[in-house]
PQR file of N, CA, C, O and H, with PARSE charges and radii, in Angstrom:
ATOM      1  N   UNK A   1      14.149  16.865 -10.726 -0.4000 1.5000
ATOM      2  CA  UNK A   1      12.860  16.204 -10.831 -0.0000 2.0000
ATOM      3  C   UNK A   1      13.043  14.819 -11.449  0.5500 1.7000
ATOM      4  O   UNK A   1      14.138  14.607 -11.970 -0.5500 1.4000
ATOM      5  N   UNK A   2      12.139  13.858 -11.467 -0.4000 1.5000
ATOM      6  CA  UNK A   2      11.917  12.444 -11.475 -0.0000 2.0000
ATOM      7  C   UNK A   2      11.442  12.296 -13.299  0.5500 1.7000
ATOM      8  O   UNK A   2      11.337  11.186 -13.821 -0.5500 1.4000
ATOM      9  H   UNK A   2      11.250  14.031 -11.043  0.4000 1.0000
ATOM     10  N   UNK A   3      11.203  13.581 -14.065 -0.4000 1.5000
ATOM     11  CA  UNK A   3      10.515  13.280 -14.970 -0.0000 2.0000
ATOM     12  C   UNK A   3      11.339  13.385 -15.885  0.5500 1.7000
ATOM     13  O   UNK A   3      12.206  14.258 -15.849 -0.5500 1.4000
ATOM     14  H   UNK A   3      11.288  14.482 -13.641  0.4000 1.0000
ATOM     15  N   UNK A   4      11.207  12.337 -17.089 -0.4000 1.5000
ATOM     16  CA  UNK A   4      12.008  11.916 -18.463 -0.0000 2.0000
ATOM     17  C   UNK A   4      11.816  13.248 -19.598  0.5500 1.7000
ATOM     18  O   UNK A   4      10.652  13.643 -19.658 -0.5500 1.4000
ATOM     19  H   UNK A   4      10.503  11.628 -17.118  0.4000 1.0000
ATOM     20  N   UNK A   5      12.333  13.631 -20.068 -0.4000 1.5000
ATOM     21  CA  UNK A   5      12.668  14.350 -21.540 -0.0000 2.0000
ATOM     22  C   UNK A   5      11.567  14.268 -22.243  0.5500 1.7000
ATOM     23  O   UNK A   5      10.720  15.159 -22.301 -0.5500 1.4000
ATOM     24  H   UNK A   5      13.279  13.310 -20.019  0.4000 1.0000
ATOM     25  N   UNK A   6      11.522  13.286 -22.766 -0.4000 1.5000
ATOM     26  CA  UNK A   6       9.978  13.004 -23.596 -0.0000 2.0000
ATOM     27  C   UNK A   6       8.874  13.686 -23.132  0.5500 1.7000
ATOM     28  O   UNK A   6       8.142  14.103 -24.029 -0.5500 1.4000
ATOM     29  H   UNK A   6      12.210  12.562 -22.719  0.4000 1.0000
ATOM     30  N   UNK A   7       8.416  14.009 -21.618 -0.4000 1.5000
ATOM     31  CA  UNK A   7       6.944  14.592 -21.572 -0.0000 2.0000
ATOM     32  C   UNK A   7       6.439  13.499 -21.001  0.5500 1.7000
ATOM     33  O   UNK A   7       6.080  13.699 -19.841 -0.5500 1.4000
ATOM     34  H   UNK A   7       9.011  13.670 -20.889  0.4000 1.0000
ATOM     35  N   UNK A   8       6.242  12.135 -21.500 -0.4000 1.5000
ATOM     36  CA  UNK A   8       5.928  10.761 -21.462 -0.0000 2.0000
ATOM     37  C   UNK A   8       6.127  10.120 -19.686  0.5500 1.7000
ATOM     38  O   UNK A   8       7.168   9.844 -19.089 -0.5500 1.4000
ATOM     39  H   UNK A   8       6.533  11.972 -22.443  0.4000 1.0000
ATOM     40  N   UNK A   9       4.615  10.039 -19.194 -0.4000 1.5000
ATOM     41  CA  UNK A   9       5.034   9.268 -18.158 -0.0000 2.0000
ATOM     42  C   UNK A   9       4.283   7.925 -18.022  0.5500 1.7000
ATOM     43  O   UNK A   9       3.678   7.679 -19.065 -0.5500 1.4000
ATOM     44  H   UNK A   9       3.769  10.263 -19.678  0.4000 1.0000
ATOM     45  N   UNK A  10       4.108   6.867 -16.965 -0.4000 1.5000
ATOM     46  CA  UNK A  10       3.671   6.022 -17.196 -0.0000 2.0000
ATOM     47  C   UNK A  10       2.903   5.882 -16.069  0.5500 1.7000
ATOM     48  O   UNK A  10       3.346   5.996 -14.926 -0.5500 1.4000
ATOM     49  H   UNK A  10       4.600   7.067 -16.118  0.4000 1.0000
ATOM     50  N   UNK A  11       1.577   5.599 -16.404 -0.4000 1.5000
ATOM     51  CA  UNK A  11       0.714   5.197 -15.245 -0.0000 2.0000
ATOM     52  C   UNK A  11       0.787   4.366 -14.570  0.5500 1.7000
ATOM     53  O   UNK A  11       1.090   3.254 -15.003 -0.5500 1.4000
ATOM     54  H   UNK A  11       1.217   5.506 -17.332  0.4000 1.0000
ATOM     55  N   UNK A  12       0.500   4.617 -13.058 -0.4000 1.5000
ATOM     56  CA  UNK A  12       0.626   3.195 -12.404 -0.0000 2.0000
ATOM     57  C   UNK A  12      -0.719   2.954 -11.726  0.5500 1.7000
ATOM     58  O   UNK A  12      -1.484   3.773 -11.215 -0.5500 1.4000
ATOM     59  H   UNK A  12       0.254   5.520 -12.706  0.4000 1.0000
ATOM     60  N   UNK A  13      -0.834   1.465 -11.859 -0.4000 1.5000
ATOM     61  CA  UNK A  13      -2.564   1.200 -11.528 -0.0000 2.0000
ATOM     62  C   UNK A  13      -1.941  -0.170 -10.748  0.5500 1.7000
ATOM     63  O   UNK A  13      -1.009  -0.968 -10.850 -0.5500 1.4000
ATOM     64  H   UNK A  13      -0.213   0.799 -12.273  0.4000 1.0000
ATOM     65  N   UNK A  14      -3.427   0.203  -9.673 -0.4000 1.5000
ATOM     66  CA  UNK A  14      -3.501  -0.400  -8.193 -0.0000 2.0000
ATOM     67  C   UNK A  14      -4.354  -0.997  -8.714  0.5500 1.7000
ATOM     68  O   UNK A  14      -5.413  -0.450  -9.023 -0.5500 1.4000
ATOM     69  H   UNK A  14      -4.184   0.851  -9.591  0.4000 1.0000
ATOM     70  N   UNK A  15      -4.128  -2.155  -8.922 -0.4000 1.5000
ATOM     71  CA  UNK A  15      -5.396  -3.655  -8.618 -0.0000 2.0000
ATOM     72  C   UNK A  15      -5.259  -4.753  -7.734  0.5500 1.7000
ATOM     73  O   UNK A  15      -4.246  -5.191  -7.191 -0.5500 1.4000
ATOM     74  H   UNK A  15      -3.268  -2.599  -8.671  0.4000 1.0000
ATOM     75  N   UNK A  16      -6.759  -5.230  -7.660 -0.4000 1.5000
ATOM     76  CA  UNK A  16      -6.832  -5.893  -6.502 -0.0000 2.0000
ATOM     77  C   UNK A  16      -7.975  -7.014  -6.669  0.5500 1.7000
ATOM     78  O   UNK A  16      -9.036  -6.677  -7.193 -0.5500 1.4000
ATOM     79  H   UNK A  16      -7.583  -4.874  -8.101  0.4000 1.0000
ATOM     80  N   UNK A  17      -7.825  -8.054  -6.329 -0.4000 1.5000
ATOM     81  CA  UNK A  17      -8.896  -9.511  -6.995 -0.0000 2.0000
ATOM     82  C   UNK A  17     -10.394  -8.616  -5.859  0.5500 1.7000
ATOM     83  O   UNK A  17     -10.237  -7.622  -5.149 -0.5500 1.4000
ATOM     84  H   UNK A  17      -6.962  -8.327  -5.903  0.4000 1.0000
ATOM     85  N   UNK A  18     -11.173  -9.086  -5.981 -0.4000 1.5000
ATOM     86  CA  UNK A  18     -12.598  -9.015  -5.648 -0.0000 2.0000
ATOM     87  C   UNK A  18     -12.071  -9.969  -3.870  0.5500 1.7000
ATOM     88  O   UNK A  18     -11.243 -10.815  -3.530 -0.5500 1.4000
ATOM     89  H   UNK A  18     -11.301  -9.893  -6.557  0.4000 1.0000
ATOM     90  N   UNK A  19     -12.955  -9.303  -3.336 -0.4000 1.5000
ATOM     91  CA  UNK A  19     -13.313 -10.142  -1.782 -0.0000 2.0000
ATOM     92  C   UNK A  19     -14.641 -10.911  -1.786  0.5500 1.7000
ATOM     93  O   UNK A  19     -15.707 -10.323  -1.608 -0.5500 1.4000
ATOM     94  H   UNK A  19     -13.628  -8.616  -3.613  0.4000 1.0000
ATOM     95  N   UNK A  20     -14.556 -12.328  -2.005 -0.4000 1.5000
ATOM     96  CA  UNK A  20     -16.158 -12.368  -1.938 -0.0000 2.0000
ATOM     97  C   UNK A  20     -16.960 -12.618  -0.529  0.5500 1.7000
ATOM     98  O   UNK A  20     -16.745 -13.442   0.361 -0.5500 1.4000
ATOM     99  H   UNK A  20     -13.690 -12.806  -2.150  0.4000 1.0000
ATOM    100  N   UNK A  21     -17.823 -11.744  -0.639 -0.4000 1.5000
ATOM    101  CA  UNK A  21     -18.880 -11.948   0.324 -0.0000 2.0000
ATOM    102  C   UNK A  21     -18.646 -10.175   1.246  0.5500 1.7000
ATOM    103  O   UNK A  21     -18.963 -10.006   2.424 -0.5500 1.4000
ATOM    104  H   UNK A  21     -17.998 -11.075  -1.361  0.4000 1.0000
ATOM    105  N   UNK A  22     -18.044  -9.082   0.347 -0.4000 1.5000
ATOM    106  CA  UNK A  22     -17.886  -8.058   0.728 -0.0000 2.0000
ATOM    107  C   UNK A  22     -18.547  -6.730   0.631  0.5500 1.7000
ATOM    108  O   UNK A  22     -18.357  -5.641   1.171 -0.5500 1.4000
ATOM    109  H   UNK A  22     -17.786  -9.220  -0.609  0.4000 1.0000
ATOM    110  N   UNK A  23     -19.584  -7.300  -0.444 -0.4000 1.5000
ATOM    111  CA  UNK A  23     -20.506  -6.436  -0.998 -0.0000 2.0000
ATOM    112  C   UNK A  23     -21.541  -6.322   0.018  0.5500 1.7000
ATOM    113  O   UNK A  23     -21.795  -5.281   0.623 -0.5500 1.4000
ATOM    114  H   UNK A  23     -19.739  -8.185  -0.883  0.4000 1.0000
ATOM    115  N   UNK A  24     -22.195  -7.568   0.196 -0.4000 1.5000
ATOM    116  CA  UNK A  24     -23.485  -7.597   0.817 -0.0000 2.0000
ATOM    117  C   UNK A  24     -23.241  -7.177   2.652  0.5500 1.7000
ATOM    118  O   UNK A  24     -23.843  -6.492   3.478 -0.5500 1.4000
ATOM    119  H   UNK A  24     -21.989  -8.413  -0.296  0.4000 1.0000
ATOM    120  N   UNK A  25     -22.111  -7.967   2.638 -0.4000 1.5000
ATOM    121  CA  UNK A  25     -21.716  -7.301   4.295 -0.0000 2.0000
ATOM    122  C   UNK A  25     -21.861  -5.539   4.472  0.5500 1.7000
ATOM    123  O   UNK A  25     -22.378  -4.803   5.313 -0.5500 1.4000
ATOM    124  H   UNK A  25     -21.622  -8.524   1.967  0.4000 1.0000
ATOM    125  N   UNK A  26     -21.163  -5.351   3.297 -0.4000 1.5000
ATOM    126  CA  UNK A  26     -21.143  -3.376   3.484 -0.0000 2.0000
ATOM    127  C   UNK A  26     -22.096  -2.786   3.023  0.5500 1.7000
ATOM    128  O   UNK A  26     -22.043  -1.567   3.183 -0.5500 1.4000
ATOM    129  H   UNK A  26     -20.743  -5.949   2.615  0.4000 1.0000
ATOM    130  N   UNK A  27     -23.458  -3.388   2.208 -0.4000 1.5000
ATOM    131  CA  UNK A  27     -24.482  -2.807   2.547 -0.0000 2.0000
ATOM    132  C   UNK A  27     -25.209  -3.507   3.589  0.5500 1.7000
ATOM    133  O   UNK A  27     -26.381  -3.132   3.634 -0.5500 1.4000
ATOM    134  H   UNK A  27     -23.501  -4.379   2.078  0.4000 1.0000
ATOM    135  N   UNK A  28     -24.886  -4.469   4.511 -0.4000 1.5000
ATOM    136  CA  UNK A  28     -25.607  -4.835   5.265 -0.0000 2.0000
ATOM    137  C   UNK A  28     -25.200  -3.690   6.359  0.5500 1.7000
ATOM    138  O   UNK A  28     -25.909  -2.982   7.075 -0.5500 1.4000
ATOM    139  H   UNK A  28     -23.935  -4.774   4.474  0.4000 1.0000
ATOM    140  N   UNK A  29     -23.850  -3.779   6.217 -0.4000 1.5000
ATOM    141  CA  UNK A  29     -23.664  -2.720   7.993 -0.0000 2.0000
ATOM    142  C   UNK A  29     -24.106  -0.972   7.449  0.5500 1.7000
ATOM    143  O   UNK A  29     -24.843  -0.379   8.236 -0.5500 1.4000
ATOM    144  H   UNK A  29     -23.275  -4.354   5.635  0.4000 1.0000
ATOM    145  N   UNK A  30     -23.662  -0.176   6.136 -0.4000 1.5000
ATOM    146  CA  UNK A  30     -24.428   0.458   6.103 -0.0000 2.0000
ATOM    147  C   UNK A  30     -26.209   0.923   6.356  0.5500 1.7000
ATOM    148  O   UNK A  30     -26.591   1.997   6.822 -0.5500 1.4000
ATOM    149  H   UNK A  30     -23.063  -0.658   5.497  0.4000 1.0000
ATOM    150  N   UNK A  31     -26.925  -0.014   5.981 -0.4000 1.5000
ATOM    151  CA  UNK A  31     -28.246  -0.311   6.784 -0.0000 2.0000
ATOM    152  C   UNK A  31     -28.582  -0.019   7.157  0.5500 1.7000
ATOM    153  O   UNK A  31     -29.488   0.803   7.026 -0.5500 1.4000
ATOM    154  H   UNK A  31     -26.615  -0.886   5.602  0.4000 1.0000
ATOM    155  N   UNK A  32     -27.713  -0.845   8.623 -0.4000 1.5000
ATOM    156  CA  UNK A  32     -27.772  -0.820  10.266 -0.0000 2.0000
ATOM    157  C   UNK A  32     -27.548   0.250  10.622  0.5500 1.7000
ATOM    158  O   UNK A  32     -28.218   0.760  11.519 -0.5500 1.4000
ATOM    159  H   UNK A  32     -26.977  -1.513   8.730  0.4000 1.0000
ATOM    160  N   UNK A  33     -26.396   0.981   9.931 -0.4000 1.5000
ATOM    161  CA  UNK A  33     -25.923   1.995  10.361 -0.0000 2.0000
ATOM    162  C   UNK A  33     -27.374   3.223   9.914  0.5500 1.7000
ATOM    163  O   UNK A  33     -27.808   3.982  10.780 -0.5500 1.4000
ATOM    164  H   UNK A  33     -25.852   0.566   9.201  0.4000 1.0000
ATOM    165  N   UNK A  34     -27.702   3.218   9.096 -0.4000 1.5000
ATOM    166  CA  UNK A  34     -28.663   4.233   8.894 -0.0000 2.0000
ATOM    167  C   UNK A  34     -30.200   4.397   9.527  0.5500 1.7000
ATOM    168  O   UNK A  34     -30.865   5.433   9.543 -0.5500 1.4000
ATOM    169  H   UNK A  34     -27.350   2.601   8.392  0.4000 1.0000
ATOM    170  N   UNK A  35     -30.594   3.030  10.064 -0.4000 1.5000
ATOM    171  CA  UNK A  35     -31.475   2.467  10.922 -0.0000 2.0000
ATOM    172  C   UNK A  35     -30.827   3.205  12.311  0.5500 1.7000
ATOM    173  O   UNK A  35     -31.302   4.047  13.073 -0.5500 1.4000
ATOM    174  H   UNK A  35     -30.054   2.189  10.051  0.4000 1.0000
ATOM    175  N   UNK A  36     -30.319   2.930  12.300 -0.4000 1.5000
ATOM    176  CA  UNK A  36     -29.757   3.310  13.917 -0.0000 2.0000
ATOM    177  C   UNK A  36     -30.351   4.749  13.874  0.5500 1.7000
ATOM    178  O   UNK A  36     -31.418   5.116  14.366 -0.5500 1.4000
ATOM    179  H   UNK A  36     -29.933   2.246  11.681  0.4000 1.0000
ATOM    180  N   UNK A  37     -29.419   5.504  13.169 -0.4000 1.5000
ATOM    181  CA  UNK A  37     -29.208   6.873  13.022 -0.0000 2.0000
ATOM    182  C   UNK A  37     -30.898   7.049  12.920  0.5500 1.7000
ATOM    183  O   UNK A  37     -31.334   7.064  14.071 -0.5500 1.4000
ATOM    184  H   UNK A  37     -28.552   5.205  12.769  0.4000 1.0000
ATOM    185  N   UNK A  38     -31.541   7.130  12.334 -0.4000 1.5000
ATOM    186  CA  UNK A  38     -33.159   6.975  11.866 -0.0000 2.0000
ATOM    187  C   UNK A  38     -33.869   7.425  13.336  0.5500 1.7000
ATOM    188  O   UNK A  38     -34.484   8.409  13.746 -0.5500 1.4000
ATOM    189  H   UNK A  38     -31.186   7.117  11.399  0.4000 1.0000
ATOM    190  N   UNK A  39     -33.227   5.549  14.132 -0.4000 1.5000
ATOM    191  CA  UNK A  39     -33.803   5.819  15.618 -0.0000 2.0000
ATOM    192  C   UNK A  39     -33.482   6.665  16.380  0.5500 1.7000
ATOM    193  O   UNK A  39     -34.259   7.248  17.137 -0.5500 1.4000
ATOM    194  H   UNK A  39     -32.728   4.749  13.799  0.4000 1.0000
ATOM    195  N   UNK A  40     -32.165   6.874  16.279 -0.4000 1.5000
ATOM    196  CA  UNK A  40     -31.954   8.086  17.422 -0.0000 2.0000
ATOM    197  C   UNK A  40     -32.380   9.387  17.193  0.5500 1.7000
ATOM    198  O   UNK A  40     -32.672  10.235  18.037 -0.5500 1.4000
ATOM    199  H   UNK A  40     -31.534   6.401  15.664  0.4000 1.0000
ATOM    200  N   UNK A  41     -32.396   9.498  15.661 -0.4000 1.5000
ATOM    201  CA  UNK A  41     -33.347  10.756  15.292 -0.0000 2.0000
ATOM    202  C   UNK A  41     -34.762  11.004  15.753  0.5500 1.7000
ATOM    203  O   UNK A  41     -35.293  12.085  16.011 -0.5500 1.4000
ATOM    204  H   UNK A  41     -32.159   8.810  14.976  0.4000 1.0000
ATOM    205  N   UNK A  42     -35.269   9.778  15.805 -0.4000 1.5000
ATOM    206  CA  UNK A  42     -36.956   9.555  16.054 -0.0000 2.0000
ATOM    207  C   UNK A  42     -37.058   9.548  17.724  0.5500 1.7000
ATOM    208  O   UNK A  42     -37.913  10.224  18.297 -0.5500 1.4000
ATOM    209  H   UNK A  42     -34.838   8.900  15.595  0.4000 1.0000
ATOM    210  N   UNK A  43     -36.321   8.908  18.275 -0.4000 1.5000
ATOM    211  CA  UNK A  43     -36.032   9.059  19.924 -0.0000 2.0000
ATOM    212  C   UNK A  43     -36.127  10.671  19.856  0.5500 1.7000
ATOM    213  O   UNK A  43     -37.235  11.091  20.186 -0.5500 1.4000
ATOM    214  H   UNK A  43     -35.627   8.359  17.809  0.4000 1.0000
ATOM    215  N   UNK A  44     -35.384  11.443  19.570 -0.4000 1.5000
ATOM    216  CA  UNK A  44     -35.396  12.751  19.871 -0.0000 2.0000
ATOM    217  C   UNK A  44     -36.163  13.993  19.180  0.5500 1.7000
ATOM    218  O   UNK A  44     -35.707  15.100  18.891 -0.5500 1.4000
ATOM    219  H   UNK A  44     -34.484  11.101  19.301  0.4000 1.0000
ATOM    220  N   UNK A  45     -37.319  13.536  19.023 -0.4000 1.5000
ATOM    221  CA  UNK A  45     -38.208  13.928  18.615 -0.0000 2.0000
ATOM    222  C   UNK A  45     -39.242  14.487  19.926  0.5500 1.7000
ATOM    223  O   UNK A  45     -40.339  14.987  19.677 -0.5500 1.4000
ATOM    224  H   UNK A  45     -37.689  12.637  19.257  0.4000 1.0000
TER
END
């Protein structure tokens, strides 16, 4: 196994700078996406 004596391991962390202008896009297409869904529900009615 990969693990040291001590017990002791070390975390590893995934970071990543911000995208701007990524927020509003992915609730914009979520939305759409739920609008849609809405209509085709209401179509089949």
């Amino acid at each position: 196994m990969a693990h040291d004596d001590t017990g002791h391991e070390e975390k590893m962390i995934l970071a990543h700078d911000a995208v701007e202008g990524y927020r509003p896009v992915f609730y914009s297409a979520i939305t759409v996406g739920v609008l849609y869904l809405a209509l085709i529900f209401y179509k089949t009615l």
